[in-house]
C-alpha positions, 0 to 999 in steps of 0.5 A, spaced: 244 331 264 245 337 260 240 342 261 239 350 259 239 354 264 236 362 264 243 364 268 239 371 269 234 374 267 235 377 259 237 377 252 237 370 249 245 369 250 243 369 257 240 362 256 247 357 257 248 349 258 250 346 264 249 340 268 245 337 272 242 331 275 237 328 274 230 329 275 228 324 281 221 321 279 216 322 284 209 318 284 205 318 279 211 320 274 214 317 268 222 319 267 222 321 259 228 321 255 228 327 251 229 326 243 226 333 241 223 340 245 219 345 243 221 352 244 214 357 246 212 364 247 212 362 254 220 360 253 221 367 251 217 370 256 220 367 263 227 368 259 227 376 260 223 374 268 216 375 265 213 368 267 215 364 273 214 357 273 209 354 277 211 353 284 214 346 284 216 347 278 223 347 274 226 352 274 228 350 266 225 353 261 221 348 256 214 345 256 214 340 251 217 335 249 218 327 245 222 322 246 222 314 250 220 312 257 226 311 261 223 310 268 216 309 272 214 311 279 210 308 283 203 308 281 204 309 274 200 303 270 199 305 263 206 307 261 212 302 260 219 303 260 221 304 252 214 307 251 215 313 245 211 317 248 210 326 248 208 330 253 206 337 256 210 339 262 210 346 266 217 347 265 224 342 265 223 341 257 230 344 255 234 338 258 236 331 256 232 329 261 224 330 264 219 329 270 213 329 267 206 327 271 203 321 268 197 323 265 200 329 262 203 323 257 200 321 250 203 317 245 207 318 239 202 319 233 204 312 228 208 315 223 211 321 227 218 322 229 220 325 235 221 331 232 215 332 229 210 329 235 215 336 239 210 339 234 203 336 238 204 337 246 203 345 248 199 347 241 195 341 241 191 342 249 191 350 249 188 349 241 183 343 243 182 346 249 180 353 248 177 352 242 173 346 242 171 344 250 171 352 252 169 355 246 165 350 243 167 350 237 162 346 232 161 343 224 160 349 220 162 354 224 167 359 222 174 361 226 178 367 227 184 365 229 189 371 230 197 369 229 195 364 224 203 361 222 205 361 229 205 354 232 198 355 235 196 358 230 197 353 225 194 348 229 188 352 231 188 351 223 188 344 222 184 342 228 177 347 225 179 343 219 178 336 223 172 339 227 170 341 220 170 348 222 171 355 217 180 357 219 180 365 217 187 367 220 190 374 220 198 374 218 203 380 217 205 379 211 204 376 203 209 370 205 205 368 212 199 369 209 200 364 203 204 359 209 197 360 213 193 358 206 198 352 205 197 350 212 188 349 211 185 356 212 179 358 207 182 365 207 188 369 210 187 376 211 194 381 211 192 385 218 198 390 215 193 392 209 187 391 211 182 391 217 181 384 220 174 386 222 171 389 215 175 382 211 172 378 216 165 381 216 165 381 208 167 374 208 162 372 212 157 376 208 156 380 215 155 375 219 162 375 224 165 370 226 163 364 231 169 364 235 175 368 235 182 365 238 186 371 239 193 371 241 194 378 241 190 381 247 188 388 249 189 391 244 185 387 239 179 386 244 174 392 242 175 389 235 175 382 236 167 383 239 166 387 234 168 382 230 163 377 233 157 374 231 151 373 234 152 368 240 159 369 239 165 367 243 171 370 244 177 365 247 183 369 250 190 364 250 196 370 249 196 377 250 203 378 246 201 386 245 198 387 252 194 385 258 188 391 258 184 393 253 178 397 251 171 392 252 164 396 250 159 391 254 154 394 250 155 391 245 157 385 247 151 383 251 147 385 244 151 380 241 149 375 247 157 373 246 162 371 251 169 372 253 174 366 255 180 367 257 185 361 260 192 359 261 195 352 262 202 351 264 199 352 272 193 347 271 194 341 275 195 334 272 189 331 273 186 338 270 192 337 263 190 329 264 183 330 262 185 334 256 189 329 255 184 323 255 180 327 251 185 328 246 187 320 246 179 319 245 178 324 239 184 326 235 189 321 236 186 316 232 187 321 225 194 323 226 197 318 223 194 319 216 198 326 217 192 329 212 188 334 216 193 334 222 200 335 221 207 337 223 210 343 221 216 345 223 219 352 222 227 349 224 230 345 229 237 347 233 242 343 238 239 344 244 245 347 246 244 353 241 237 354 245 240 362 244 240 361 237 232 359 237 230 364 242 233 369 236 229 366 231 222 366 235 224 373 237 226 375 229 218 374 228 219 370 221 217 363 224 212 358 221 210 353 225 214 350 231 221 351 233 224 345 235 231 343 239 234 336 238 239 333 243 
């Protein structure tokens, strides 16, 4: 199969297709086809030797992906060969082909190509994890969610919308903030112009925000608990602008508010299984009417310009998901 490989640690044109074999499934593992692969953070990040796979993990970047069951090991009896299917992966998305831990699958949503269900797999369990079963999100709450036109972002949007939750986003520009109202958010606040803190407070009539999804990390800390309500929580996924901030825990502790903080990629199947279940269960049946939940794709490339899609992540102007088609 053709894969690409991160031939050293670097700029994005260290990033070369290859050959490889064929993943050898082990148990429990479905064999998946891969049509489309979505291109993360993550991606960028273990690219320049920042974020090692988990030990056992591919050393190919990618850790989502869509496309047809080719193959099942032993044990698996919930998933059939010709399956359309989507998954998350710690790693090996970059290929034609992948190993994936059979409960780490989910079908392609009825109505939705290959390229489109690409857009599901990494957003959806960090978004519906952290938001709903870590912070808890509920009817009627009102969500800050930082980097709202990133692929994150923009699922963090539709899924408060589906929990009939209050989407209030930052954004760096006039344009991303327009994209982010167009996507579901109530209000979209030009970080570059104004204080987020005083924005939201002023939408909320001086309440604060319910919760808070931050991408950004350390630098956005101090305000992010400032920006709080009362019983607020803080939900921590990224830290794209750095990994220690200034935290005043008197504050935090008037505001009873919590911190939580989480990262997926080195999770056990059977810890991504469960979030999986629980995405079946809840979220899956509404997809297919594509109306409060949707794909959004920024651009698609050949698997073989990986390079080229790392360059358009890196460049910042994206919305929504990068995708590679093989």
């Amino acid at each position: 199969m053709i894969a690409i490989e991160i031939s050293s640690f670097g700029p994005p044109d260290v990033l070369r297709p290859v050959e490889r074999p064929k993943p050898v499934l082990n148990e429990n593992e479905a064999l998946v086809h891969i049509e489309a692969a979505g291109v993360a953070r993550a991606d960028i990040l273990q690219r320049q030797g920042k974020y090692p796979p988990p030990p056992g993990a591919s050393d190919i970047p990618g850790l989502d992906v869509a496309g047809t069951i080719e193959e099942i090991g032993d044990g698996v009896h919930n998933w059939n060969i010709g399956d359309r299917v989507c998954a998350i992966l710690a790693g090996g998305g970059y290929a034609e082909f992948c190993a994936v831990p059979a409960a780490q699958v989910l079908p392609i949503p009825d109505g939705w190509s290959a390229p489109e269900a690409t857009t599901l797999p990494e957003n959806i369990f960090t978004v519906y994890d952290n938001l709903v079963i870590r912070a808890g999100l509920k009817r009627g709450e009102t969500v800050l969610i930082h980097g709202g036109t990133s692929g994150v972002g923009s699922m963090a949007i539709m899924l408060s919308r589906a929990c009939s939750a209050r989407p209030i986003v930052t954004a760096g520009s006039r344009e991303k903030c327009d994209a982010a109202l167009r996507f579901g958010a109530e209000y979209a606040i030009n970080y570059k112009e104004q204080d987020f803190v005083a924005e939201t407070l002023r939408i909320t009539e001086g309440r604060g925000a319910n919760v808070v999804l931050d991408i950004v990390g350390g630098p956005y800390l101090e305000r992010n608990v400032e920006v709080l309500a009362v019983e607020g929580r803080l939900s921590i996924v990224s830290t794209q602008g750095g990994r220690t901030g200034q935290l005043e825990i008197g504050k935090l502790m008037g505001k009873r508010g919590r911190v939580l903080a989480s990262t997926l990629r080195a999770r056990t199947p059977e810890e991504k299984g469960e979030i999986a279940r629980r995405l079946r269960r809840d979220i899956w049946p509404i997809l297919a009417a594509k109306n409060v939940i949707r794909p959004i794709i920024d651009s698609t490339f050949p698997l073989r310009d990986a390079r080229m899609a790392h360059e358009r992540m890196e460049g910042g102007k994206h919305m929504g998901k990068i995708v590679l088609l093989t």
